[in-house]
C-alpha positions as CSV (number, residue, x, y, z in Angstrom):
1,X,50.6,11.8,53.6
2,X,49.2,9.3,50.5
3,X,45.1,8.4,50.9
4,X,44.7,4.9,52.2
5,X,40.9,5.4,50.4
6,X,42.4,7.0,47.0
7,X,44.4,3.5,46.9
8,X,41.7,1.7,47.3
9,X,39.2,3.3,44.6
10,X,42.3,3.4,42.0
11,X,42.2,-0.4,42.8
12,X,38.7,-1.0,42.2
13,X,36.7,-1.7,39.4
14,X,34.8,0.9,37.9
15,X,31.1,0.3,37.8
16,X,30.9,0.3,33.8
17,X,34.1,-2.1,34.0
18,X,31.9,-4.8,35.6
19,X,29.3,-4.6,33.6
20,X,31.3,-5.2,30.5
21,X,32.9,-8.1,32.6
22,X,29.3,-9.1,33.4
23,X,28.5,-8.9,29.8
24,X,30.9,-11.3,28.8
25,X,30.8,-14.0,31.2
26,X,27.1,-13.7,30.6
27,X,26.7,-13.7,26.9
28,X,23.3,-15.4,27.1
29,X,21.8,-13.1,29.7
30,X,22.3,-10.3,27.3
31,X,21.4,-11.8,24.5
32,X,18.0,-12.5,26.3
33,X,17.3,-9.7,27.0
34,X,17.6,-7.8,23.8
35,X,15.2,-10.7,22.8
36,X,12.9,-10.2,25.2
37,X,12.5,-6.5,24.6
38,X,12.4,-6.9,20.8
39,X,9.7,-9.4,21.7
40,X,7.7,-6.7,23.6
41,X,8.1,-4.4,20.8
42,X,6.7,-6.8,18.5
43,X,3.1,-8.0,20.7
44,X,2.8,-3.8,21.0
45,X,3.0,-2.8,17.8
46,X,1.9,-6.0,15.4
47,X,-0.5,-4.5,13.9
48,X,1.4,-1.7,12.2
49,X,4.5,-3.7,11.6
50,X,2.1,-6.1,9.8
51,X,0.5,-3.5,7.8
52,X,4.2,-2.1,7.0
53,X,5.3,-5.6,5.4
54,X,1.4,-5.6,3.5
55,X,0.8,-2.5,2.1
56,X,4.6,-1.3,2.4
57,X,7.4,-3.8,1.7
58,X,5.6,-6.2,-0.5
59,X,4.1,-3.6,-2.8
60,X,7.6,-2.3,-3.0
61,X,9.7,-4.7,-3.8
62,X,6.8,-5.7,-6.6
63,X,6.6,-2.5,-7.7
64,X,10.6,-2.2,-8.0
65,X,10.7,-5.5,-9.9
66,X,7.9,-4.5,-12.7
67,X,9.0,-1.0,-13.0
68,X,12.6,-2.8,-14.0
69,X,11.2,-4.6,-16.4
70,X,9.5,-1.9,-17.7
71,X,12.4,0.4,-17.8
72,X,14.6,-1.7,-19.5
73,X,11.9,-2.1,-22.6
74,X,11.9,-5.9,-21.9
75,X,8.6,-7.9,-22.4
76,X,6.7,-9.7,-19.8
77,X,6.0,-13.1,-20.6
78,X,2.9,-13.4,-19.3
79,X,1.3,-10.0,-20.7
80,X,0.2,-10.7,-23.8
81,X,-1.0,-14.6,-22.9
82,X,-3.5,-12.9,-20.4
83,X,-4.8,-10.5,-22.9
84,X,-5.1,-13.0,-25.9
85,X,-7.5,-15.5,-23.1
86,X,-9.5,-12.7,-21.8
87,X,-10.4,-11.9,-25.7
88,X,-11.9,-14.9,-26.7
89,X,-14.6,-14.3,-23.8
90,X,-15.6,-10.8,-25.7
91,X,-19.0,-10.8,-26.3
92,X,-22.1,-8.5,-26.0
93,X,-23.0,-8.6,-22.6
94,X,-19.7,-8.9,-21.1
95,X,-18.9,-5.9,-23.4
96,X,-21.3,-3.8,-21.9
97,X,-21.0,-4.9,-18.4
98,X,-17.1,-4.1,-18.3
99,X,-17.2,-1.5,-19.8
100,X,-20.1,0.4,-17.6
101,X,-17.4,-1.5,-14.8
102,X,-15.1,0.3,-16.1
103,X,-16.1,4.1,-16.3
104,X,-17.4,3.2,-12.5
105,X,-13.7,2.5,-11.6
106,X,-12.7,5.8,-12.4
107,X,-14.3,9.2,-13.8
108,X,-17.9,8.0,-13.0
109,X,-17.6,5.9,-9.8
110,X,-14.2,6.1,-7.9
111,X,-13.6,9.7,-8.5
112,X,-16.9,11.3,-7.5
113,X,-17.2,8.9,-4.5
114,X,-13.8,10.2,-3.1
115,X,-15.0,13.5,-3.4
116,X,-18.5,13.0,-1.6
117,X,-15.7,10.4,1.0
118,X,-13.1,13.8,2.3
119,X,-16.8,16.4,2.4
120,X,-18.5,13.9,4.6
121,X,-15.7,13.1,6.9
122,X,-15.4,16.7,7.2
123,X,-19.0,17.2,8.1
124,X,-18.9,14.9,10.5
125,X,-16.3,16.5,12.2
126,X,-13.4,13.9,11.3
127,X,-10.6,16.1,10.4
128,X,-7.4,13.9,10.8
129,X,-9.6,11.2,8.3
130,X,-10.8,13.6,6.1
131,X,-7.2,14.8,5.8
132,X,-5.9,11.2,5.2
133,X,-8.6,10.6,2.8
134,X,-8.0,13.6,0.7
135,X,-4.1,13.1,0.9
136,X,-4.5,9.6,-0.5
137,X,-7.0,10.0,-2.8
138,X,-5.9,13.0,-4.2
139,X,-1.5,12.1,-4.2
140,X,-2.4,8.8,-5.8
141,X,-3.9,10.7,-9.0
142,X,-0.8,13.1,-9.2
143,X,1.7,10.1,-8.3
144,X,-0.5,8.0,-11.2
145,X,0.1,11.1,-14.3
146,X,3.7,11.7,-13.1
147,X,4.5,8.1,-13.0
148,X,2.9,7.4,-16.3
149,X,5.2,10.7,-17.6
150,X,7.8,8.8,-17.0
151,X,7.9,5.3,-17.8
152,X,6.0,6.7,-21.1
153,X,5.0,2.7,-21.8
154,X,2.4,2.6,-24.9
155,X,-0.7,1.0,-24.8
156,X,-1.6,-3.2,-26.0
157,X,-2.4,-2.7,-29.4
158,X,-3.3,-6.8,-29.9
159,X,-7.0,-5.5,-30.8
160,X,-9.3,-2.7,-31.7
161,X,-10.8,-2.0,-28.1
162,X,-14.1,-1.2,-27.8
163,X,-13.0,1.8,-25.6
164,X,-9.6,2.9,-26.1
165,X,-7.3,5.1,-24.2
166,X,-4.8,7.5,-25.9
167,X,-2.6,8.4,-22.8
168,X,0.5,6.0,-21.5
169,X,-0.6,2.5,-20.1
170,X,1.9,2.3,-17.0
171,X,0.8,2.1,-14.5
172,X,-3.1,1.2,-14.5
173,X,-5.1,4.6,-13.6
174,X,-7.9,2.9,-12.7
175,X,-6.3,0.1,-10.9
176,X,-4.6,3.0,-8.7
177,X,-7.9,4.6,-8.2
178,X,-9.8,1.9,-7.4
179,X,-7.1,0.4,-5.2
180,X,-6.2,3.6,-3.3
181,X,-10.0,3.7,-2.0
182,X,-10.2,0.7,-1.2
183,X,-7.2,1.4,1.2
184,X,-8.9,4.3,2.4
185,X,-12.0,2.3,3.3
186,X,-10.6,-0.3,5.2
187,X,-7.7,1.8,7.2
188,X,-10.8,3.7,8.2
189,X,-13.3,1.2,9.2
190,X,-11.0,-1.5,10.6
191,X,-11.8,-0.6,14.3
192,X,-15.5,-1.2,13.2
193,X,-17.7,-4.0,13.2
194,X,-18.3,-3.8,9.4
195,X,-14.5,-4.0,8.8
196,X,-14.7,-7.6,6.9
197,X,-17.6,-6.6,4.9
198,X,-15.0,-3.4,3.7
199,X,-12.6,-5.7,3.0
200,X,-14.5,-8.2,0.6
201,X,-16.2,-4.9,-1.3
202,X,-13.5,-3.0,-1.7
203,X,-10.9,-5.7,-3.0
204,X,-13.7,-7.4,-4.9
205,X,-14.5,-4.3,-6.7
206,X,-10.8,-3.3,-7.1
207,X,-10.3,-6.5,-8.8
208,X,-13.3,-6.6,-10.8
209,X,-11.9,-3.0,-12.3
210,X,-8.7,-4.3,-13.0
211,X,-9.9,-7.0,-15.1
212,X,-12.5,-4.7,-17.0
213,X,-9.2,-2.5,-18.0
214,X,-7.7,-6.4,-18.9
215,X,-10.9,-7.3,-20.9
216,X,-11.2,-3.8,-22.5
217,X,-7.2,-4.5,-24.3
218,X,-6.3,-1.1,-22.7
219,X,-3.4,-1.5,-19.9
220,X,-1.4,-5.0,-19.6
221,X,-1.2,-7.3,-16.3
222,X,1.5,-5.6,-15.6
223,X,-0.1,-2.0,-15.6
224,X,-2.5,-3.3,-13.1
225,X,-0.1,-5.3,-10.9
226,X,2.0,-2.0,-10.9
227,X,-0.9,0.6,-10.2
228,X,-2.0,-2.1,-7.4
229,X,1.1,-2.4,-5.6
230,X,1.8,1.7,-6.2
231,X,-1.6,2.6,-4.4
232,X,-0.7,0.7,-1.5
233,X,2.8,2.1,-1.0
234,X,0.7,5.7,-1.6
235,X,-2.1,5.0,0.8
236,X,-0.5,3.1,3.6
237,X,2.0,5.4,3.9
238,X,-0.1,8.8,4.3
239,X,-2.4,6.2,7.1
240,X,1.1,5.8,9.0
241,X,2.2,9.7,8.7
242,X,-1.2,11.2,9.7
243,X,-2.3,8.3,11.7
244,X,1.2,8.1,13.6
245,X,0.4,6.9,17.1
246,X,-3.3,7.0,17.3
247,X,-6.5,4.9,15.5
248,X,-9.2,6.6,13.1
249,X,-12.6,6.2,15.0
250,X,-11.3,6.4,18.5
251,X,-11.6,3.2,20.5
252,X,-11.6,-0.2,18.8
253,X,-14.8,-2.3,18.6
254,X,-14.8,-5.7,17.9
C-alpha cells in the first residue's frame, strides 16, 4: 500500500529549492548582504588593504610601466630635462654635501645601520622583526644586482661626475637601500607614538638620497623612481608574509 507521507515530501519543495526561489524574488536582499559582509571585511582589515594598494599595487603598476620603457630601449622624456636642471646648481658646497649624502645612502650609512637594525632587534629579543628586517634589507640588495643584471641600462653620460659609478644604472641602488629602510622603520614603529616622526625621517632622507644620485649625474629619474617603487613591493611584501595576522610591538599605542 503507496505512502500517503512519501507523496507528500515528493510534492514539496526541497529546502535548497526555496532558497533559490527566495533568492530570486529577493534579488536586493542578497545583494545586501554580500555588501554588508564585504563592508565588514573592509572596517577589519583597512589597514592592511590600504598598505596593499600603497606599498603593493601602486609601486607595481609603476614599476611595470618604467621597467617597459626601459626594456623596449625607448627614452624618457623627462630624464635628461631633470639632470640638465639639477646641473646648473653644481657648485662647491652642494658638491660636497651630496656627495657625503650620498655614501650615507648606501655603503657608509644605510648599509651599516641595517646591520646594527636585525643585531639589535635580536638582542632585544624581537625575533619575528629581526627576521623581517633582515629579509628586507638583505632581499632588496640581491633583488637590486639581479635586477640591474638584467635590464643592463648604462649610466647618464651628460657630464663628467664628480663621483662616478661603473656598474648598470637601473634601478637606483641607493634609492632601493635607502627606501627599503625606511619601510622597515615605519612598518615597525607604526604602533608607536613616534610613528610620524619615522615617517618624516625616513622619506625625507630617502628623498634627499635620491636626489644626491640625480645631482651626482649617476642614475636617471627613472632609476630612482624604479628602485623606489621596487623597495616597496620588496619590503611590504616580506611585512605581510612574516607579519601575516599579527602587529610588530604587540599592542597598539596611540
Amino acid at each position: 500500500m503507496p505512502d500517503p507521507h512519501a507523496r507528500e515530501d515528493a510534492l514539496s519543495p526541497r529546502p535548497d529549492a526555496q532558497a533559490s526561489d527566495e533568492g530570486l524574488r529577493h534579488p536586493w536582499r542578497t545583494l545586501g548582504g554580500a555588501t554588508a559582509a564585504l563592508l565588514r571585511f573592509v572596517r577589519r582589515h583597512w589597514r592592511r588593504l590600504a598598505l596593499a594598494f600603497v606599498g603593493l599595487l601602486l609601486p607595481l603598476w609603476g614599476f611595470a610601466e618604467i621597467a617597459d620603457e626601459i626594456h623596449e630601449h625607448e627614452a624618457v622624456h623627462f630624464d635628461e630635462p631633470i639632470l640638465q636642471a639639477l646641473q646648473q646648481l653644481h657648485g662647491p658646497a652642494l658638491d660636497r654635501f651630496f656627495v657625503v649624502l650620498s655614501q650615507l645612502g648606501y655603503l657608509y650609512g644605510v648599509v651599516p645601520f641595517d646591520v646594527a637594525l636585525v643585531v639589535f632587534l635580536n638582542l632585544r629579543g624581537r625575533l619575528r622583526e629581526a627576521i623581517f628586517a633582515g629579509i628586507a634589507l638583505a632581499g632588496s640588495g640581491l633583488l637590486n644586482v639581479g635586477t640591474k643584471l638584467l635590464f643592463a641600462r648604462e649610466r647618464p653620460e651628460l657630464w663628467q661626475s664628480i663621483a662616478p659609478e661603473h656598474n648598470y644604472s637601473f634601478p637606483s641602488g641607493h634609492a632601493m637601500g635607502s627606501m627599503t629602510l625606511a619601510w622597515v622603520l615605519m612598518l615597525l614603529a607604526w604602533p608607536t607614538r613616534a610613528r610620524w616622526w619615522v615617517v618624516a625621517g625616513g622619506l625625507s632622507f630617502t628623498l634627499l638620497v635620491g636626489v644626491s644620485r640625480l645631482y651626482l649625474g649617476v642614475h636617471f629619474p627613472t632609476d630612482i623612481l624604479a628602485g623606489w617603487a621596487a623597495a616597496s613591493l620588496w619590503a611590504v611584501s616580506a611585512y605581510l608574509v612574516v607579519f601575516h595576522g599579527t602587529r610588530p610591538w604587540g599592542r597598539e599605542r596611540r
